[in-house]
C-alpha positions as CSV (number, residue, x, y, z in Angstrom):
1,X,87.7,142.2,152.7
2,X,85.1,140.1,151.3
3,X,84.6,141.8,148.8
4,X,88.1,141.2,148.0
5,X,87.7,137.5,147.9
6,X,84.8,136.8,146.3
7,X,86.7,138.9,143.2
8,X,89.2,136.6,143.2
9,X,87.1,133.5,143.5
10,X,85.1,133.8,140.7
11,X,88.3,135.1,138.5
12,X,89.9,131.3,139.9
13,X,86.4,130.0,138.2
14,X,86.7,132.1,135.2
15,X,90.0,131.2,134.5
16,X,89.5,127.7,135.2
17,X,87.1,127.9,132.5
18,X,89.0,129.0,129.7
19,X,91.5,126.4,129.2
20,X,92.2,124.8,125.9
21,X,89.4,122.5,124.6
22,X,91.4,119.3,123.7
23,X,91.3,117.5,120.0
24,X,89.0,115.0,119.6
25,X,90.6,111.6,119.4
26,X,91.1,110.1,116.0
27,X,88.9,107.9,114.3
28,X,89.6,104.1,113.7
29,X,88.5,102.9,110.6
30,X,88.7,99.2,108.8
31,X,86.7,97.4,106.0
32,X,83.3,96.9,107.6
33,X,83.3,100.6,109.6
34,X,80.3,102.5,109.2
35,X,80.7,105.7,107.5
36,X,78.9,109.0,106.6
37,X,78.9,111.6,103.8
38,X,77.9,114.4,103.8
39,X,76.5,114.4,107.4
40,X,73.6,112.2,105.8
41,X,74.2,109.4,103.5
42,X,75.0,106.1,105.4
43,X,77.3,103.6,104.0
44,X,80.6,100.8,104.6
45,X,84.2,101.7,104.3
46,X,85.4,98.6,101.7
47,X,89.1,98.6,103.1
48,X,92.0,101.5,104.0
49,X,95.4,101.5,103.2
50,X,98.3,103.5,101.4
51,X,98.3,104.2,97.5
52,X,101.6,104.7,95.5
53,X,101.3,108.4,96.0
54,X,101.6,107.4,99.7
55,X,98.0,108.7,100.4
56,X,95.9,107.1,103.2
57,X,92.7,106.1,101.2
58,X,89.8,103.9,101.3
59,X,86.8,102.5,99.4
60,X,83.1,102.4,99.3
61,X,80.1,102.2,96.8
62,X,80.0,104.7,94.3
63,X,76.4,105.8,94.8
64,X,77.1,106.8,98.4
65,X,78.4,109.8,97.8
66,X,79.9,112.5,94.8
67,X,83.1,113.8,94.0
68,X,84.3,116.3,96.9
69,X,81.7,114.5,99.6
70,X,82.9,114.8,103.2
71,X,83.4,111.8,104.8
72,X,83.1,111.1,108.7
73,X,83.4,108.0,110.8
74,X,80.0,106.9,112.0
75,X,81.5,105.4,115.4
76,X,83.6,108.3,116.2
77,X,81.7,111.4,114.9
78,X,83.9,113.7,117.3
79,X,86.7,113.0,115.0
80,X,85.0,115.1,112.4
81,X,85.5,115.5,108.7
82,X,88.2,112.7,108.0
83,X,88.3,112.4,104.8
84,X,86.9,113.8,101.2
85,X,85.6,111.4,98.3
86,X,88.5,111.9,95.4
87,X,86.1,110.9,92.4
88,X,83.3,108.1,91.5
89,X,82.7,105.7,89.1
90,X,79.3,105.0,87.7
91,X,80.2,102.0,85.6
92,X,81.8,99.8,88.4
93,X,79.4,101.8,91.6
94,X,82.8,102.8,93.3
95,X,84.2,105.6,95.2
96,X,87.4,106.6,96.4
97,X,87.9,108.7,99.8
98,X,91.9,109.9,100.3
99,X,91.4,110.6,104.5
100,X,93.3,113.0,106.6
101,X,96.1,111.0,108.5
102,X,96.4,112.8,111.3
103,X,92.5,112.1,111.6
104,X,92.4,107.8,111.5
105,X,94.1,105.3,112.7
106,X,93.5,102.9,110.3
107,X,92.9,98.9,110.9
108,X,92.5,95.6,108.8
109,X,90.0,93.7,111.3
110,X,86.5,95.4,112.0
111,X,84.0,93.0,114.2
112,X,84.5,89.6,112.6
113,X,86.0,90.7,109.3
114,X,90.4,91.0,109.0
115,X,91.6,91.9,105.7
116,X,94.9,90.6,104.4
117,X,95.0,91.0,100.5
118,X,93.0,91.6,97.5
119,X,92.0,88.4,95.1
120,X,89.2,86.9,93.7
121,X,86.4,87.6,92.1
122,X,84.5,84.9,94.3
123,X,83.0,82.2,92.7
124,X,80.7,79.1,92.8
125,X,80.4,78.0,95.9
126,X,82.6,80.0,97.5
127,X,81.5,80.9,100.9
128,X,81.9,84.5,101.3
129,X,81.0,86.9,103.9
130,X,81.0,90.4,104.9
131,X,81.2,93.4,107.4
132,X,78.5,95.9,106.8
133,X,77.4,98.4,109.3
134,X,73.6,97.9,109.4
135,X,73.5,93.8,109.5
136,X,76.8,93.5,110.5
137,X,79.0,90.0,109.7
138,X,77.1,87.4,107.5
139,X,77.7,84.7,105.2
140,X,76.7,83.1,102.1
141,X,77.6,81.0,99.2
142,X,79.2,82.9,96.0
143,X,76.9,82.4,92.5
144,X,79.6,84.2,90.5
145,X,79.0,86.6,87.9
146,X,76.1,85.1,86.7
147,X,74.9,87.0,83.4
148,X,78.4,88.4,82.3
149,X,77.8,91.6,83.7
150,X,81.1,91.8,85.7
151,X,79.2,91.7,88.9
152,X,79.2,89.3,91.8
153,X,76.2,87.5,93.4
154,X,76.3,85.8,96.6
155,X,73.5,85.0,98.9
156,X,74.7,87.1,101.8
157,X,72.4,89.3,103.9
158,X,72.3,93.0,103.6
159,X,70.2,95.7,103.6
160,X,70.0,99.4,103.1
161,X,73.8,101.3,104.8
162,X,75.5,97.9,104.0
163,X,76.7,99.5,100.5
164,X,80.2,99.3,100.4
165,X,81.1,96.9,102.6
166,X,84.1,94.4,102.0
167,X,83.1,91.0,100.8
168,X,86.1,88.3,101.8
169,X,87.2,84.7,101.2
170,X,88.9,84.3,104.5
171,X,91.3,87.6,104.5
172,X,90.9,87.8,101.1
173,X,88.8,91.1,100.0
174,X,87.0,90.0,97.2
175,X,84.7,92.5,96.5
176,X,82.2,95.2,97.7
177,X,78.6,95.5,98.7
178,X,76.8,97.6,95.9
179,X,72.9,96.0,96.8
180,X,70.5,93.2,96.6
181,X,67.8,91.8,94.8
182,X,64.5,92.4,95.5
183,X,64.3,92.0,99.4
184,X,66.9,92.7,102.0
185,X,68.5,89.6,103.2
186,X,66.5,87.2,100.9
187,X,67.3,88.4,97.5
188,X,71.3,87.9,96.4
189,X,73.6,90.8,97.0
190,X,75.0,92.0,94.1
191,X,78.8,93.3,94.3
192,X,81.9,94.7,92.1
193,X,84.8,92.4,92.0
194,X,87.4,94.2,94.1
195,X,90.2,93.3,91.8
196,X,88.1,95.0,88.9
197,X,87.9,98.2,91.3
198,X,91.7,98.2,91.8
199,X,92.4,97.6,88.5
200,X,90.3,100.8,87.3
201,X,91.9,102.8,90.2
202,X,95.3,101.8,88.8
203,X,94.2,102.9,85.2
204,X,92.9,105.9,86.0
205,X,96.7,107.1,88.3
206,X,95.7,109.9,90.9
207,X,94.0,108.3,94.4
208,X,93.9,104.8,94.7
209,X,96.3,103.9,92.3
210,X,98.7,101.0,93.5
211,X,96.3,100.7,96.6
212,X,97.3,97.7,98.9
213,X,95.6,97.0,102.3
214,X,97.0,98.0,105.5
């Protein structure tokens, strides 16, 4: 008779082992989230939102990853493989990541960063700041593009993983982190005017054409 139960006691444990693993929540993801490609390569998410295809996608710098580049969220890495980078460009140091829906909620305020438009490009003195996921929410006045070179200098800090992240006027997305001058922090960051970005995107058709914030 013993016997007897202690068989059915530890087939109660086995099968209370055995149920259903349950999926992993989804990520949330905003301009200023930290993100990661290919399980290695740390960057900022720009901004998310729908294209005219109505595809959820997103930006980032173009360096950070490659054409086919998985994407996961940094804060949520249970959530997986979100999303794949569509395509680069090498010219403007921008990237474009169509995500899975069913895997992000998406959001237009990260830390101390809401996003409500695209405009600009930022110029002198502006005071512009942004979200980036290694130094977080700082500020700085704008220089403009100050050689011709279609670029954006401000005096904002960031440093190496801050590549990507959304530059604002207020709500307004302005541009995106692409790097700095000399010495994180101290020498200008150097961005890509988001409404030249949006602009190629829209040339180009596929993901990220007639992207608009969420």
């Amino acid at each position: 008779m013993r016997l007897g139960i202690l068989v059915l006691a530890v087939g109660a444990s086995l099968l209370a082992g055995t149920g259903v693993a349950a999926a992993a929540d989804p990520a949330v993801l905003g301009g200023g989230s930290g993100i990661v490609m290919d399980g290695r390569n740390y960057c900022t998410l720009t901004t998310i939102g729908p294209d005219s295809g109505g595809r959820l996608v997103g930006f980032t710098a173009g360096h950070c990853g490659n054409a086919g580049s998985t994407v996961a969220s940094e804060a949520d890495p249970d959530a997986g493989v979100v999303g794949t980078i569509a395509y680069t460009d090498a010219d403007l140091d921008y990237a474009v990541i169509v995500f899975e829906p069913a895997k992000v909620v998406p959001v237009n305020r990260v830390g101390n960063t809401t996003i409500t438009g695209i405009g600009g490009p930022a110029q002198f003195p502006d005071i512009v700041c942004k979200q980036g996921r290694t130094t977080g929410h700082t500020c700085g006045v704008a220089y403009g593009d100050v050689f011709g070179s279609g670029q954006t200098w401000t005096q904002t800090c960031v440093d190496l993983g801050d590549s990507g992240g959304p530059v604002v006027v207020g709500t307004t997305l302005v541009g995106m982190v692409n790097g700095y001058l000399s010495v994180a922090c101290l020498g200008p960051e150097v961005g890509t005017s988001m409404t030249a970005v949006v602009g190629d995107a829209d040339a180009r058709g596929g993901a990220g054409a007639g992207f608009r914030p969420i």
